[in-house]
C-alpha positions in Angstrom: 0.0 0.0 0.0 1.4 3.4 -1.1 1.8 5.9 1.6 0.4 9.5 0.8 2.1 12.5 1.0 1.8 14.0 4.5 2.3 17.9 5.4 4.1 18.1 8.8 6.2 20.9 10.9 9.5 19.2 10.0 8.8 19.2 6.1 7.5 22.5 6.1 11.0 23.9 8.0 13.6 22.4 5.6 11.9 22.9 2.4 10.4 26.7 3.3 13.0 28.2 0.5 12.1 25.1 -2.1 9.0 25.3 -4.8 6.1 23.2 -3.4 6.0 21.9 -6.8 9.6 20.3 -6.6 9.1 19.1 -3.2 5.8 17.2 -4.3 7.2 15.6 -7.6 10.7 14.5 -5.3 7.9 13.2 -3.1 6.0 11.1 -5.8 9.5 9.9 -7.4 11.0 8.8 -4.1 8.2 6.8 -3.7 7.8 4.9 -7.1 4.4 6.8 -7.4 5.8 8.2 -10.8 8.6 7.2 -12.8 11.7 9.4 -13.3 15.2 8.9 -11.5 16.1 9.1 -8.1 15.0 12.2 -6.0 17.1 14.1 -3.9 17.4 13.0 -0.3 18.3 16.2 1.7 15.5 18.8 2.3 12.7 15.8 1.9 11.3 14.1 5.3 9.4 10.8 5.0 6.0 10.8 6.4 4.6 12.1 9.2 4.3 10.2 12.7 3.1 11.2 16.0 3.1 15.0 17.2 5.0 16.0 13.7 1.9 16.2 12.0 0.0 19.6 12.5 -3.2 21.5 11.3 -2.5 24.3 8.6 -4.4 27.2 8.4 -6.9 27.5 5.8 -4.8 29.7 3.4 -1.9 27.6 3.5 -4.3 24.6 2.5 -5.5 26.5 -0.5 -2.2 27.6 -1.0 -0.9 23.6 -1.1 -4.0 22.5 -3.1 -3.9 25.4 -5.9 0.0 24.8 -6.5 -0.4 20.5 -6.3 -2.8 20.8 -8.6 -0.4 22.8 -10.7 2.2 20.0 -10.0 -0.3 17.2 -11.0 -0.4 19.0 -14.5 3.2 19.5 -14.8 3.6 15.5 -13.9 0.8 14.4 -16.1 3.0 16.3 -18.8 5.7 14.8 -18.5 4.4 11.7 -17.9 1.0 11.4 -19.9 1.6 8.0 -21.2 -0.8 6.0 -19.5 1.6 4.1 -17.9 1.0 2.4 -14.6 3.2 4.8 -12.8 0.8 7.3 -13.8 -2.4 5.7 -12.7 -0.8 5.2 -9.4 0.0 9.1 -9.2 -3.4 9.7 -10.3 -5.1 7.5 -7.5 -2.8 9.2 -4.7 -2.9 12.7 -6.0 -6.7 12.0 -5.7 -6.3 10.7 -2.3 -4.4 13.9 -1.1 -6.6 16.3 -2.9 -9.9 15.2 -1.3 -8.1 15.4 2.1 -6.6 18.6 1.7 -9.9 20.5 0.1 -11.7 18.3 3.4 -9.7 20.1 5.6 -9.9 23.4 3.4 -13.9 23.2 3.9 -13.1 22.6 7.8 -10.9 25.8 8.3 -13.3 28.5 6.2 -16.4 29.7 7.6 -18.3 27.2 9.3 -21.8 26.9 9.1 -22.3 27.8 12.6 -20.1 30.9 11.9 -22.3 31.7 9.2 -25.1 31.3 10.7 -24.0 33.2 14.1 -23.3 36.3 10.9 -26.6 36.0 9.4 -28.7 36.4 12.6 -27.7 40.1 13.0 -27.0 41.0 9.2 -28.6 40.1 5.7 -28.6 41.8 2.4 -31.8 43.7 2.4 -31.1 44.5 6.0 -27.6 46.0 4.4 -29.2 47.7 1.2 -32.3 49.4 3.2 -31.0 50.0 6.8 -26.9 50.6 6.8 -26.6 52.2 3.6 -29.2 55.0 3.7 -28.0 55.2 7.6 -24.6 56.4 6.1 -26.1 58.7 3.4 -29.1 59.9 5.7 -27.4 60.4 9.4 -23.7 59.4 9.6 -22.0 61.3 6.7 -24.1 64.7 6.8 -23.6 64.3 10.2 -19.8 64.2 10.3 -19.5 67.0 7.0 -21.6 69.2 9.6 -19.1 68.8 12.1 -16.3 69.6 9.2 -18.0 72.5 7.8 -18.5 73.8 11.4 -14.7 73.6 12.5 -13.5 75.2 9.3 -15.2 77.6 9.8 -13.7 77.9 13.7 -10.2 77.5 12.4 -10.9 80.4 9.6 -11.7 82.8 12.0 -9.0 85.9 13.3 -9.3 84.9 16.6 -8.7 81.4 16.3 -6.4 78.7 18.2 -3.6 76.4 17.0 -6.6 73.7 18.8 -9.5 74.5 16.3 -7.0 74.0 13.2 -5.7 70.5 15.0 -10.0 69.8 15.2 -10.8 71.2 11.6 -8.0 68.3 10.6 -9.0 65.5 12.6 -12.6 66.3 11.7 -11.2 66.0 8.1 -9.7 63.2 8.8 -12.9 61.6 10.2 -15.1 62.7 7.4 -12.6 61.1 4.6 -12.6 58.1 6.5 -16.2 57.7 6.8 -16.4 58.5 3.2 -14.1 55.8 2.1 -15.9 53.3 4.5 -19.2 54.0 2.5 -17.6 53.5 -0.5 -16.1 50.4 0.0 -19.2 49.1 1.6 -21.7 50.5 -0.9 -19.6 49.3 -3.8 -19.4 45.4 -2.6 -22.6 45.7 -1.9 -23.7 47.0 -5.3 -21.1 44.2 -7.1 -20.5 41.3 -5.0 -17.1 40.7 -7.3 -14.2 38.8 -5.1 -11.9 40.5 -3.1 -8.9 40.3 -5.5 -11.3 41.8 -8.7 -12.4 45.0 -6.2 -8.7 45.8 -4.4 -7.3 45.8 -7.8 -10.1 48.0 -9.9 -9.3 50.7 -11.7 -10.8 53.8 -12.5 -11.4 54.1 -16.2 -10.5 50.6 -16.9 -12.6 48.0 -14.4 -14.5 51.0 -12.9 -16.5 53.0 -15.7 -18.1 56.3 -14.7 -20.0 58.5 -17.0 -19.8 61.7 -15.2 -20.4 65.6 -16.7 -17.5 68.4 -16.2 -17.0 71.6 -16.2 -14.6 73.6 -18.6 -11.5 72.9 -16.2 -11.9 69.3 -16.2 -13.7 69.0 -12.9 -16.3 66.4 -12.2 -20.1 68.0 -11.8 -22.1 64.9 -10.9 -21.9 61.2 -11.5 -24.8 59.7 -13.2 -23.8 56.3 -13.6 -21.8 53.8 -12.5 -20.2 50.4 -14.2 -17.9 47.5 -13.9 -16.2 45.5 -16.0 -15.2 42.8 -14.0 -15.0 38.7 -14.7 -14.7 36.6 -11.9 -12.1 34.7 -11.7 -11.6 31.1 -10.6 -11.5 29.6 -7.2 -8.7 27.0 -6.6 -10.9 25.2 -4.6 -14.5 25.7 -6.7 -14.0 23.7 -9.9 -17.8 24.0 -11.1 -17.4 28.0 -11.8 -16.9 28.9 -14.8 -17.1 32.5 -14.8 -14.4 32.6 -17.9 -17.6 31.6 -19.8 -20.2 34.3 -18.7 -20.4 37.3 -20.8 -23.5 38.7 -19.0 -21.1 39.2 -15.6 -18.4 41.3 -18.5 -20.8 44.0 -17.5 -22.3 44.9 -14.5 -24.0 48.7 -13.6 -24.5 49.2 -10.1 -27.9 50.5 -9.2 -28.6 54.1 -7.9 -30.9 52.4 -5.1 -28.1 50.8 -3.6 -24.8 53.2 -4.3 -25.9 56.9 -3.8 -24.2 59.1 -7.0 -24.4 62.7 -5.0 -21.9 60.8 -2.1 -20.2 58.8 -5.2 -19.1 62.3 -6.6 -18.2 63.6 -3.2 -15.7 60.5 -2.4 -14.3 61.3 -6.0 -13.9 65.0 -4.8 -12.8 64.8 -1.6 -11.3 61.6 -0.8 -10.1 60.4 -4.5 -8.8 63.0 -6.3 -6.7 64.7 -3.6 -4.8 61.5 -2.8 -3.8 61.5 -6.2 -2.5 64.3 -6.3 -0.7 64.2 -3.1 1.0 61.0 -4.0 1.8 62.2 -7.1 0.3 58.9 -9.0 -0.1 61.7 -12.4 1.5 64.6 -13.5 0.8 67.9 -11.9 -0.5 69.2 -14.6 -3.3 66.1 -15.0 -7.1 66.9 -14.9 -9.5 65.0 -13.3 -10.9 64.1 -15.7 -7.9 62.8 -18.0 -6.8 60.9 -14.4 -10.0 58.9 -14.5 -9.7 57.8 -17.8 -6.1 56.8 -17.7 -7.2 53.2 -16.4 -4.5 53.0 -14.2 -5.5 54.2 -10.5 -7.3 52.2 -8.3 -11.0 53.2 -7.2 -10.3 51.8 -3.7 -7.6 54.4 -3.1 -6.0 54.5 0.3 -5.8 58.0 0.8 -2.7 57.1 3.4 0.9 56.4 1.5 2.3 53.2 2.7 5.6 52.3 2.7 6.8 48.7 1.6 4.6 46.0 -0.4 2.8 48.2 -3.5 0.4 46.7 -4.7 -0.2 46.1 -8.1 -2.6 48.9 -9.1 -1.7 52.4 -8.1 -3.0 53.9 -5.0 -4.9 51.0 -4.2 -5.1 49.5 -0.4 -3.4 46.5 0.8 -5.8 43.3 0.9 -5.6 43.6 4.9 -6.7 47.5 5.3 -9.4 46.5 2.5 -10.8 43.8 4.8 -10.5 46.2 7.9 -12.2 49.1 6.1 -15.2 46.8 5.1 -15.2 45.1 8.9 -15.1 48.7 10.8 -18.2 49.4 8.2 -20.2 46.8 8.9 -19.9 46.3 12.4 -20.6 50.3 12.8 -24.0 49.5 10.5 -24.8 46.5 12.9 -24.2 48.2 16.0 -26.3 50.8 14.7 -29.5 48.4 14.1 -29.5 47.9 17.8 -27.5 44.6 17.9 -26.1 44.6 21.4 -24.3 41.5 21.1 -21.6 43.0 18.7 -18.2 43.3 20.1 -17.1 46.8 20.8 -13.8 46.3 18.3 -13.2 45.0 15.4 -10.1 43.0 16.6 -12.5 41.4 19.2 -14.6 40.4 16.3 -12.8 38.8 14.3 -11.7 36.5 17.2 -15.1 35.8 17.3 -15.6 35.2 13.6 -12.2 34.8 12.4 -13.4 34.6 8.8 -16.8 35.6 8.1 -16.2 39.5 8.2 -14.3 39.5 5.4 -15.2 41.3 2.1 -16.2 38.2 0.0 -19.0 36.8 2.3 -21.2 40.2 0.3 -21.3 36.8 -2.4 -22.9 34.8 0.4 -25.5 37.3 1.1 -26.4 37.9 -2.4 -26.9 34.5 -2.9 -28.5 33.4 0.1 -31.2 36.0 -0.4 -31.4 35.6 -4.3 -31.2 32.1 -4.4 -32.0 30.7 -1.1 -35.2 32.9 -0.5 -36.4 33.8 -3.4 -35.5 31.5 -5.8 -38.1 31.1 -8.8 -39.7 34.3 -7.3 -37.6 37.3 -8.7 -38.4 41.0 -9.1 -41.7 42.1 -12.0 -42.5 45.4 -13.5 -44.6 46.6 -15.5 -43.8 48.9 -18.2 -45.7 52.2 -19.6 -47.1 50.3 -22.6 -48.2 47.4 -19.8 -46.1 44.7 -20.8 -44.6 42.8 -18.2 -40.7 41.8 -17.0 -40.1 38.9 -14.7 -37.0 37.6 -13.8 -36.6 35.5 -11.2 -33.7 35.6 -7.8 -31.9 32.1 -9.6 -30.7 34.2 -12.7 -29.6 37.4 -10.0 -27.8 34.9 -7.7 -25.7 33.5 -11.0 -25.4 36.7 -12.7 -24.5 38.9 -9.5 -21.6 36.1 -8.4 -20.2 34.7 -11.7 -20.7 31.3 -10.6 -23.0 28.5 -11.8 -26.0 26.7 -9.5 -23.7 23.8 -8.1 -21.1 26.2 -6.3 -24.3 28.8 -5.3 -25.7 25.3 -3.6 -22.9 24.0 -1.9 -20.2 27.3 -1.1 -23.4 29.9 -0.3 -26.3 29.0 0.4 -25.7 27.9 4.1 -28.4 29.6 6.3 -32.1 28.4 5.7 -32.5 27.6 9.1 -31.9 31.4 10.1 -34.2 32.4 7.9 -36.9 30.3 9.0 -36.2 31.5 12.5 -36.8 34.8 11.5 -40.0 34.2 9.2 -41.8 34.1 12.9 -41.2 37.7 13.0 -44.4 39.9 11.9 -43.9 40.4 8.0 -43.4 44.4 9.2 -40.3 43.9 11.1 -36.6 44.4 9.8 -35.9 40.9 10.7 -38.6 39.0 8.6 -37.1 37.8 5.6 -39.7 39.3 3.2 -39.7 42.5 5.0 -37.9 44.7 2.2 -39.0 43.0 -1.1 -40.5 45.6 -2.7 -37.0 47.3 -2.1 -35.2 44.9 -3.1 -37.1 44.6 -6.4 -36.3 48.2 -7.4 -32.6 47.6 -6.4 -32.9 45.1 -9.3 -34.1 47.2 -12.4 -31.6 49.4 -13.8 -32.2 53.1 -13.3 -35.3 52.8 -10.9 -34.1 55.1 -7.8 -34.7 54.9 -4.0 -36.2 58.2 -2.0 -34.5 56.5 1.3 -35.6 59.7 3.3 -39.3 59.6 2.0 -39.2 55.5 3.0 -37.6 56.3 6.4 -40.1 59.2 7.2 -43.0 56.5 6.9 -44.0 55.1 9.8 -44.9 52.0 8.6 -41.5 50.9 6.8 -39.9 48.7 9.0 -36.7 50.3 10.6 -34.6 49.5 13.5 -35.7 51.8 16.3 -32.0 53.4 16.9 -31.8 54.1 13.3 -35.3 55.9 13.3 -34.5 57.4 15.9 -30.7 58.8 14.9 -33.2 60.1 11.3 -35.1 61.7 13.1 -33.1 63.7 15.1 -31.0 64.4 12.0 -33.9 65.7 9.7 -34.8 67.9 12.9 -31.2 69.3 12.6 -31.5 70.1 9.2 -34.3 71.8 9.6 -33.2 74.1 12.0 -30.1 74.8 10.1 -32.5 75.6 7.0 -34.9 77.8 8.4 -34.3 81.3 7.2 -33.5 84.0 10.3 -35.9 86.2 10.5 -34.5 90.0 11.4 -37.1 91.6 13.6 -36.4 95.8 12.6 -36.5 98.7 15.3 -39.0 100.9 14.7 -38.8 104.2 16.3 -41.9 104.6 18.7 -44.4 107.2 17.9 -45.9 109.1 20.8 -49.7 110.0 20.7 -50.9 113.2 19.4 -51.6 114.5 23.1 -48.4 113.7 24.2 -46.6 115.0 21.6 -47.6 118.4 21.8 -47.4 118.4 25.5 -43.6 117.3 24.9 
């Protein structure tokens, strides 16, 4: 009986500097599981026994599965004559695979994980509570604070304090900006991480926009993607390389807000361009955004070391922190009490599930686990009708086909039929924001989030009804004209005057 490979702490020390491809054809040679010479006997340790073997984390796993399947091509190659040798390489190589994707599945998000996620967050929930949150309370509220302490550091009399606040409040402002962004954008195109990190403006990114004279951007009014999804390692049913309909994706004005989209590009965007000199000082805005060559996930901080690929673009770890601040802020918000306080707590509590791609298990969980045949209908002017139904969303919005949506996403029914006991008017019920979700759908169709919130009967979270409300009262106060009451001189009576 042919031993299989085995991954253990002793193997993993002496050949750290080799290719894993080397190691596992040495492997397969030394032990007559392919033909081909003598391998080389320093740097290789026979199998594992005892305490040497240990658990890998789950990226290492996918790390040894995506380059031994590389390896099993390479060896097939070579070795592609049907020989016995080969069979027996096959048959192991098997073997090994199905144990290392085994304990792949084991190390990613559990079900319980998954589950524990879903209870306080969903994608309506996302789409119709966090997001209009952001563009209704949490951003005017922090460009009111800005406005209010440049206008305290402008004045003669000012401190070296209220220009240290006008920055931080800057500061603070940008930063909820780009959390907005990143969270309405993956929520608008549930692509994978790698695809979103690396977009570019002009290129992946495609935003017809109006300018003035100077070059300047005027307002956004629409925004596109041109992004194909590439393949999982460990998902071997997608075949996204195939799916023309994913080439092109808009995002929907329900979901992303253009007004804030145009203000990120203003104040967030466009200044850390220039400041880290990614074009020429003498570049326009508008010539920068067509150059296809800056990301639209720009870290507005400059980093030092690892650059990634695209220019300006954040490093895969500050991407998945943006997007984790952002949504527990948006939970916490909802009235979930049970969130921890940081993110770093958090993720020890979900060490996986906060990252950017699970937006892919919440479009497909909704789409395809709960609505399934039953998609979004209108009916147009001339009364014709358009169905489409949450199966054809699901595969469209992820880029993958029904076998992978069944077994990688669609992992919490038993949530949702704990929260179909809700009343139907309550943010948790499952069916609770369908008619939103619908218009989310049809291209063009646009969201009054502040005429939805102001209704009584929408079903809200009562923190975030109550953080509108105060806001709206704000604004209304800060939009009522003064009124100037004028002096008038009093007039005496005609008695009195003449006795004066």
């Amino acid at each position: 009986m042919r031993q299989r490979m085995q991954v253990t702490s002793g193997s993993i020390e002496q050949n750290a500097a080799r290719p894993l491809a080397v190691v596992v054809v040495e492997y397969a040679v030394a032990h007559d599981i392919i033909g081909g010479g003598e391998a080389q006997k320093e740097g290789v340790e026979e199998t594992a026994t005892g305490a040497d073997a240990i658990a890998l984390p789950p990226a290492a796993v996918q790390m040894l599965f995506a380059l031994g399947t590389m390896t099993e091509r390479v060896v097939i190659a070579i070795f592609g004559d049907g020989s016995a040798a080969e069979q027996a390489f096959r048959s192991t190589w098997h073997a090994t695979a199905q144990e290392l994707k085994a304990a792949l599945a084991a190390g990613r998000d559990s079900r319980q994980e998954l589950e524990e996620l879903f209870k306080r967050i969903t994608l309506p929930q996302l789409i119709c509570c966090v997001l209009p949150w952001r563009t209704l309370v949490d951003l005017p509220r922090r460009q009111r604070a800005l406005r209010l302490a440049k206008r305290a550091a402008a004045a003669p009399t000012a401190f070296a304090r209220a220009v240290r606040d006008a920055r931080k409040a800057r500061k603070d402002f940008h930063g909820a900006l780009s959390r907005w962004v990143g969270q309405a954008t993956l929520a608008a195109d549930p692509v994978r991480i790698g695809n979103a990190q690396h977009a570019r403006v002009g290129r992946e990114v495609l935003i017809d926009a109006e300018w003035n004279d100077a070059g300047e951007l005027v307002r956004i009014n629409s925004l596109a993607t041109t992004f194909r999804a590439h393949d999982e390692s460990d998902v071997r049913e997608t075949e996204t390389k195939h799916d023309k309909l994913r080439a092109s994706w808009r995002w929907s004005p329900a979901i992303i807000d253009h007004q804030w989209a145009a203000t990120y590009v203003r104040e967030v965007w466009w200044p850390a361009v220039q400041q880290r000199g990614l074009v020429p000082a003498s570049t326009t805005m508008r010539h920068a955004m067509s150059m296809g060559t800056i990301a639209w996930f720009i870290n507005p901080t400059l980093r030092s070391g690892k650059t990634p690929p695209v220019a300006g673009a954040y490093l895969s770890k500050a991407l998945n922190d943006t997007w984790g601040d952002a949504l527990l802020a948006g939970m916490r918000e909802m009235g979930r009490d049970d969130i921890p306080d940081t993110t770093v707590e958090a993720r020890e509590l979900w060490p996986i599930v906060l990252g950017p791609q699970k937006i892919r298990h919440l479009w497909a969980t909704y789409w395809w686990g709960l609505r399934g045949p039953n998609g979004p209908v209108r009916v147009h002017r001339h009364g014709a009708e358009e169905r489409t139904c949450g199966q054809h969303i699901a595969r469209r919005a992820t880029g993958d086909v029904d076998k992978t949506l069944e077994s990688h996403y669609v992992k919490c029914r038993s949530v949702m039929l704990e929260a179909a006991r809700h009343p139907i008017e309550h943010f948790d019920h499952p069916s609770a924001y369908h008619r939103e979700m619908d218009a989310t759908w049809w291209l063009g169709e646009r969201i009054d989030w502040a005429s939805r919130w102001r209704d009584r009967t929408f079903p809200l979270p009562e923190p975030m009804r109550k953080s509108f409300l105060a806001e709206q009262a704000r604004q209304r106060t800060r939009k009522r004209p003064r009124v100037r009451r004028r002096r008038e001189a009093y007039v005496l009576p005609n008695a009195d005057r003449s006795a004066a």
